[in-house]
N, C-alpha and C positions, 0 to 999 in steps of 0.2 A: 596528803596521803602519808600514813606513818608505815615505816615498812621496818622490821625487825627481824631480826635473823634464831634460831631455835635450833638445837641440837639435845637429842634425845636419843635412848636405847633402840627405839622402836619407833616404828611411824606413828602406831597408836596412841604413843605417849607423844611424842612433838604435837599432834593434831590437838590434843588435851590440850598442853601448852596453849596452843596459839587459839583455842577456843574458850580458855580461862582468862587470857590477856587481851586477846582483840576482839572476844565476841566470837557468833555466827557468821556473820556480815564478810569476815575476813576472807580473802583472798590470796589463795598458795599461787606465788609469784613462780618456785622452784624448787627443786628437792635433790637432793641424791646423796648417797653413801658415804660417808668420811669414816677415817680411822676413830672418833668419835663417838660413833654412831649415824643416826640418820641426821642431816642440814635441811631444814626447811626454811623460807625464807617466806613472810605473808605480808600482806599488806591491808590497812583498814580506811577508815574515813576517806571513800571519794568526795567531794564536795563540787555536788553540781553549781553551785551558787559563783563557787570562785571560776570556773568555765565560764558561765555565763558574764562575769563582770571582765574576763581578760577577753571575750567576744566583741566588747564593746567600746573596750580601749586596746584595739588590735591597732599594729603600728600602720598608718598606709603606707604602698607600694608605692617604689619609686618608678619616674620613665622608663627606666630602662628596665623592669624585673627585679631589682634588687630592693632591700628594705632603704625606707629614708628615716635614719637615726633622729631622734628628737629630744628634746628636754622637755619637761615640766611645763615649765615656764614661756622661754624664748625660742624653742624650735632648735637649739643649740648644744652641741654635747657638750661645751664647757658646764652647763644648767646641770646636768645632772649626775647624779651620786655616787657614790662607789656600784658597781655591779654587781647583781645578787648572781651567785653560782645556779645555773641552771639545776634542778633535781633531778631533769634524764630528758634526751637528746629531743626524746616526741610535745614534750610538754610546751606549752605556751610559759613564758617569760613575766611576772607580776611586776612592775616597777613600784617599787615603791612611793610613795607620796611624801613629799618633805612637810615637814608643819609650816602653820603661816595659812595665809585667804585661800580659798581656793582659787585655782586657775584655771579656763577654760580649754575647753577639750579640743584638742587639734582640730582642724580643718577636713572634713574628708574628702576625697574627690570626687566629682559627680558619678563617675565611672564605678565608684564603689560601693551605691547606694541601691544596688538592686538585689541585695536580700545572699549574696554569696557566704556571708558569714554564719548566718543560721542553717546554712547548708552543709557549710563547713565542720559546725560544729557539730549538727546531727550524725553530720560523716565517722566524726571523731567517737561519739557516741556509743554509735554501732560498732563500731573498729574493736572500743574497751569492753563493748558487753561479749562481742565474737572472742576476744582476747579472754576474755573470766569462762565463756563456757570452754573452749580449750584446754583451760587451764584445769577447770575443775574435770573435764572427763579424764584428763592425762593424770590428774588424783585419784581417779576414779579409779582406773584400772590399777595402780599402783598399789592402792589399798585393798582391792580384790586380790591381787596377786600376792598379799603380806597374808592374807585372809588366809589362803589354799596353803600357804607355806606353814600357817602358826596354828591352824586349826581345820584339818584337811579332810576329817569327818563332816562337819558341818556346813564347807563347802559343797558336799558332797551331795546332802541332805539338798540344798539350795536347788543346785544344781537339776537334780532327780525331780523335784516337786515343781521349777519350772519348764520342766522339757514336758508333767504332767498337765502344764496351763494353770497351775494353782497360782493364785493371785499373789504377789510379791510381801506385801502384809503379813496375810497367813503363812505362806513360808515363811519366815522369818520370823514369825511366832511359834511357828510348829521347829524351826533350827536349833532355836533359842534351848530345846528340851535335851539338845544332842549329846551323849555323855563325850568328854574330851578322848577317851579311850576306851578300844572294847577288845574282847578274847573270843569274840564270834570269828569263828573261821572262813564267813563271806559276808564282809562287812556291807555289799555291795544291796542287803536287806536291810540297814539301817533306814534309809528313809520310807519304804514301806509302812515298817513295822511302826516309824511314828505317824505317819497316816491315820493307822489302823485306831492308833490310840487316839487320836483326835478327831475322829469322826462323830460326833454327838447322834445318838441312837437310841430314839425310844420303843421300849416293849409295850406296844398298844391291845389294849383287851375290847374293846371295840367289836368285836365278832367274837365275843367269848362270854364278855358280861352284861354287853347291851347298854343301853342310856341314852342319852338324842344327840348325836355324831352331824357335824355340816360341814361342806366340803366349801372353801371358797378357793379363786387363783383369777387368770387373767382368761381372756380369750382363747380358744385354744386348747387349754392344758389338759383337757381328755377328763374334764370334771364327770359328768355323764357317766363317761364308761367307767369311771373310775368308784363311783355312786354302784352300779351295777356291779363291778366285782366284789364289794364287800356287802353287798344283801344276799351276792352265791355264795361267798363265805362264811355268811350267816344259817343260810339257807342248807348246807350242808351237814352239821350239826343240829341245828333246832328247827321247829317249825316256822314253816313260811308265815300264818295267822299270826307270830308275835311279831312281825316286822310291817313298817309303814315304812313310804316311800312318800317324801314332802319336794313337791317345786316349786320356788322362788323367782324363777327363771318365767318374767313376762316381756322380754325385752328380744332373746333369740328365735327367729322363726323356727320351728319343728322342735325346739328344744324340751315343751315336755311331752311331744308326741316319741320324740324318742326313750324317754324314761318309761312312759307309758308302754311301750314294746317292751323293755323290760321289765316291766312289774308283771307282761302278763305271761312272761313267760317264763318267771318265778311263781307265778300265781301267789301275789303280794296285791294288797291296798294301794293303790296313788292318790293324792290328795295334793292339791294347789290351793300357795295360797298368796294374796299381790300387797300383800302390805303389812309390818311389822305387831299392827291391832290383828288382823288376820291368822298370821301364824300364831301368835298365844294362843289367842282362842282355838285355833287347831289343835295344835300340842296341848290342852288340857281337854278335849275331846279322846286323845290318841294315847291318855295318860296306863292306859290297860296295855298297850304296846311296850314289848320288852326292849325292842331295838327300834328310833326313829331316823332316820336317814335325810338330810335336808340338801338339796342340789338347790345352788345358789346360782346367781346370773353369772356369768363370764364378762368380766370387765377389764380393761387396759388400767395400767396406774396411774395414768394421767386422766381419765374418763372422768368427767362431771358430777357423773350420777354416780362413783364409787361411793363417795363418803354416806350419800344417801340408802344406799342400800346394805351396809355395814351397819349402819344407825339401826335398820329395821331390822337386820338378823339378831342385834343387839336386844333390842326394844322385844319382840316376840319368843326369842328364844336365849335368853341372856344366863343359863344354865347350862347351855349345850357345850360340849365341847370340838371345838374349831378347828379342822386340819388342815392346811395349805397345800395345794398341789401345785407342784412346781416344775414347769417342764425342763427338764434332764439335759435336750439338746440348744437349750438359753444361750446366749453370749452374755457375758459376766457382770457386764453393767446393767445392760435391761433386768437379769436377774435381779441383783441388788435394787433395782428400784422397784422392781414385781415386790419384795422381800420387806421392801421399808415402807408400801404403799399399804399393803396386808398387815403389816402390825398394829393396825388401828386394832383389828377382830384379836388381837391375841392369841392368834394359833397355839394350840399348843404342841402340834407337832407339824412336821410334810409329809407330803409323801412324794418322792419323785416319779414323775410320770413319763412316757416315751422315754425311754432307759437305750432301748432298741435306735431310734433317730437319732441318738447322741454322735458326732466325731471326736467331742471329747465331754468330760466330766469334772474337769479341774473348776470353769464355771460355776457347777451347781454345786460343788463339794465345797469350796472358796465360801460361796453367799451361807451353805449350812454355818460353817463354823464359825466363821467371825459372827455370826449373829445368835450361835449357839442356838440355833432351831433343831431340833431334833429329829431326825428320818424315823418315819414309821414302818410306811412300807417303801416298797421298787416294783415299778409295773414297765413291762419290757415286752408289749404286746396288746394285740389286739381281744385276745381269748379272757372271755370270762368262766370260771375265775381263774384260770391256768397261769395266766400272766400275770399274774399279781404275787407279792412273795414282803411273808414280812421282815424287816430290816435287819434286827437282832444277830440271827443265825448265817444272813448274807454280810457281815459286815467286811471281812477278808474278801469276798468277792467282789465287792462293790471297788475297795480299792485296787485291786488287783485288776479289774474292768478298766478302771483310771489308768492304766501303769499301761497296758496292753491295747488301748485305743491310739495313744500315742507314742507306742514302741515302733509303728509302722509306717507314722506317717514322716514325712519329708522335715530334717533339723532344720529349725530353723532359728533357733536359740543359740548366739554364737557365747567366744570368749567376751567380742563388746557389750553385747547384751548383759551376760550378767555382770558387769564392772562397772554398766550402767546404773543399773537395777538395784545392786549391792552394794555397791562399793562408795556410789555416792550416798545410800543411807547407812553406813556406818561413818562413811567422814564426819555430815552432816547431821548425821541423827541423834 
């Protein structure tokens, strides 16, 4: 283990140090303030190999509990060498090996052969890995705490975007924008307002200009209804005769008996069609239609049949443009794999759906941005088309809905948490 001591202005700068000289891998034994500046002391190269070989030439026990001293050679401390100075109090002891034959390895006693050393060692193990995550949380909060002092805007921002459930990543992509100082007279809108900016938002003309529109997502996500609000939205401007209503959907029961309720109560076309040769030849039948509207199956991202039926929306309708509905009340990982399972289709935008169900938003706002998917509309309701609203004009609301969903709820984001969260990806990162 080489352990080297670092003194620097700043912690951020000793951290450099000891990341330019020992690597990643390195390990903050200690730190704290000197006339100097900040002392850090790291250490690098464990070497499980040298453990394992002082495991195996461990000294045995004598009768009584005490160690039985030995030599090399004859079992005798005249045999052996000058004594190497221990490197710290815990460590196992290497003897060194004099040159000349080798000499056979002590005697162990029966009593010692029943596996206590690999026990020992795993002991020892766990002891050092318990010892490095200590060590690194107690960096952790150290370097958060340097953070809030040297830069206390963008703690701030952190702070703000995780109490809203945004994903640690994206915060810290969205912090990154924070100017170091501002002459706003309630700076306490700084992280808002960089929400606002980093919300990817598309202006969809979809119920304006027409074209052939497919809706894909998982189980669930209110596709149907969501299908149904923008034929009313169409339907309110133009005529019902230029819209067609397409299902894809042969795999849920009642699901195109429900589209079919609403087409007829749009007084609109339905047409189904079960396979990818099927829907082309649809769509160049429905080629007089100004607005085609395709309701796809409801599928999970693990589901078998996903890829299969993205193939066929592909294959039949490989012109259309592709929206993703995304539900609103997701928890953050399921989203993200809803989000990476659907990127086969190339969406070109979302629309988040159950807006209303949400406890919070930081979830589906997280999976938008890092993936740069772009919100088209927000549907926060059962009413067609009343509940449907396009994204553009709601963009302040949508974040401000984030901000105020979990203005209420119970903190549960402490100081550990983010020194956790933050503190170890600036050490580390």
């Amino acid at each position: 283990m080489k352990i080297k001591r670092y003194t620097a202005e700043s912690m951020r700068a000793a951290l450099a140090q000891v990341r330019s000289e020992q690597g990643a891998d390195a390990v903050i034994l200690s730190s704290r303030r000197g006339q100097e500046g900040i002392e850090v002391i790291a250490a690098v190269d464990y070497d499980e190999a040298l453990f394992m070989e002082a495991k195996q030439q461990r000294i045995p026990q004598a009768a009584d509990g005490g160690p039985a001293v030995r030599g090399p050679a004859d079992g005798g401390p005249a045999a052996r060498g000058p004594a190497e100075p221990a490197a710290a109090p815990a460590a196992p002891v290497l003897a060194r090996r004099p040159p000349g034959p080798p000499t056979a390895p002590a005697a162990v006693p029966a009593g010692n052969r029943s596996g206590h050393g690999d026990a020992g060692f795993s002991l020892m193990r766990r002891e050092m890995q318990e010892m490095r995550r200590l060590l690194e949380t107690g960096m952790a909060g150290m370097t958060w705490s340097d953070k809030r002092l040297r830069e206390p805007l963008k703690a701030q921002v952190l702070e703000q975007l995780t109490a809203m459930d945004i994903a640690p990543d994206v915060a810290m992509a969205i912090a990154e924008q924070t100017p170091r100082r501002t002459s706003l007279q309630n700076p306490a809108n700084i992280p808002l307002a960089l929400l606002i900016k980093h919300l990817p938002i598309d202006s969809d003309h979809t119920c304006v200009s027409g074209g052939i529109t497919a809706l894909v997502g998982p189980t669930g996500a209110g596709k149907t209804t969501t299908i149904a609000k923008l034929a009313a939205r169409w339907c309110l401007v133009h005529k019902p005769s230029d819209l067609a209503l397409v299902s894809t959907d042969a795999y849920r029961i009642g699901a195109r008996e429900q589209l079919m309720t609403y087409a007829r109560i749009l007084d609109v076309p339905m047409y189904t069609a079960n396979s990818g040769k099927e829907l082309a030849r649809l769509l160049m039948r429905l080629s007089a239609k100004k607005l085609v509207l395709i309701d796809t199956a409801g599928m999970g991202p693990r589901d078998v049949r996903l890829s299969e039926q993205l193939a066929a929306l592909k294959l039949g309708a490989a012109k259309a443009k592709v929206l993703l509905a995304l539900p609103a009340h997701g928890e953050g990982r399921a989203l993200e794999e809803i989000v990476r399972a659907f990127s086969r289709a190339s969406p070109q935008a979302c629309i988040l759906t159950k807006v209303d169900e949400a406890a919070s938003l930081g979830g589906v706002l997280s999976a938008a941005i890092r993936h740069k998917l772009k919100i088209a509309y927000l549907c926060n309701g059962q009413r067609v088309p009343e509940d449907m609203h396009a994204a553009e004009p709601r963009r302040v609301w949508l974040a401000r809905a984030a901000l105020h969903l979990k203005r209420g709820a119970p903190r549960v984001r402490d100081e550990a948490h983010l020194a956790r969260t933050f503190g170890r990806v600036h050490a580390h990162g």
